[in-house]
C-alpha positions in Angstrom: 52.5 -125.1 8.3 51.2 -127.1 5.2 50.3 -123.9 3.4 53.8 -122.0 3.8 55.3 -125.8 2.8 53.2 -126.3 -1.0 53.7 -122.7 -1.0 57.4 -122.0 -0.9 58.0 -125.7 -2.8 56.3 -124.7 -5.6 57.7 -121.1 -6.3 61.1 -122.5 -5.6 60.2 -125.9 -8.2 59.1 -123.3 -10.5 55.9 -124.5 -10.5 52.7 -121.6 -10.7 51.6 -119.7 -7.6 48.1 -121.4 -6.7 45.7 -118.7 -5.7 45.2 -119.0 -1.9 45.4 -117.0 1.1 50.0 -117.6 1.1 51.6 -116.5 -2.5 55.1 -116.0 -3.0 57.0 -114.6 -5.8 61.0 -115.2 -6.7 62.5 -112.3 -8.4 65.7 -110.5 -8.7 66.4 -107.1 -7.1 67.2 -104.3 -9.4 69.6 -102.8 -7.4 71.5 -105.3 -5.8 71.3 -108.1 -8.7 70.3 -110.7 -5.8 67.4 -112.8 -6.1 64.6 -112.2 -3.3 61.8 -114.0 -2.4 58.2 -112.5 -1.5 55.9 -113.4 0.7 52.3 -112.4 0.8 49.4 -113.2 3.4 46.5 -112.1 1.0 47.4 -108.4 -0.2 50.0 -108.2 2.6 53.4 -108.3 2.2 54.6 -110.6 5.2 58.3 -111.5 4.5 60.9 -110.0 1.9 64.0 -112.8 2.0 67.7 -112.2 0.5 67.7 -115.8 -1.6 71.4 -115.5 -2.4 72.7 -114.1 0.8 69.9 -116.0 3.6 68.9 -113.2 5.0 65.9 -111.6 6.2 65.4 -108.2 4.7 61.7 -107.2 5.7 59.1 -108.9 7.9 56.0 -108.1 8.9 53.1 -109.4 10.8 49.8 -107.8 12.7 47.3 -110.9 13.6 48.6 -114.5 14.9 47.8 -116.0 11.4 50.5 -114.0 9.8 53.0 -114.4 12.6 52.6 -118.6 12.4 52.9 -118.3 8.8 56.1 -115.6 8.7 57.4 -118.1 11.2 56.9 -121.5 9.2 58.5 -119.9 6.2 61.7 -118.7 7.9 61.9 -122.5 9.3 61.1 -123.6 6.0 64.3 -121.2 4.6 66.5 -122.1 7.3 65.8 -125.7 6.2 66.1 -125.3 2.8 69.8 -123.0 3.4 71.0 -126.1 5.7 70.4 -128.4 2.7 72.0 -126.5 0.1 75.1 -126.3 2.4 75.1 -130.2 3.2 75.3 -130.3 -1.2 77.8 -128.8 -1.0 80.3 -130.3 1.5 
């Protein structure tokens, strides 16, 4: 999904959110000193995503927008953990 794709790729360049329907957010969990990712279908929060550990923590969906676009981005973060582990072999 294009939008999922310019979305994740710029949060993860660093580069500003753009102000569409996808947003996600990189921060770092109080608690656990990890960094998550979040991301939001317009006010709803559709995926919460362990950055440091690959794994899903929270997920959410209710109409068939939100489930393609909670599905792109796990592809997207499978794709992106498969790389990082190529680097590093």
């Amino acid at each position: 999904m294009k939008q999922i794709d310019e979305c994740l790729t710029r949060e993860f360049s660093g580069k500003p959110s753009l102000k569409r329907k996808w947003r996600a957010f990189l921060g770092t969990n109080p608690k656990t000193h990890c960094r998550m990712l979040l991301l939001y279908h317009y006010h709803h929060l559709i995926l919460r995503y362990d950055v440091d550990h690959h794994t899903v923590l929270y997920e959410w969906w209710e109409k068939p927008a939100d489930k393609r676009g909670l599905d792109s981005a796990k592809e997207w973060l499978e794709e992106r953990r498969r790389k990082l582990e190529e680097k590093q072999e």
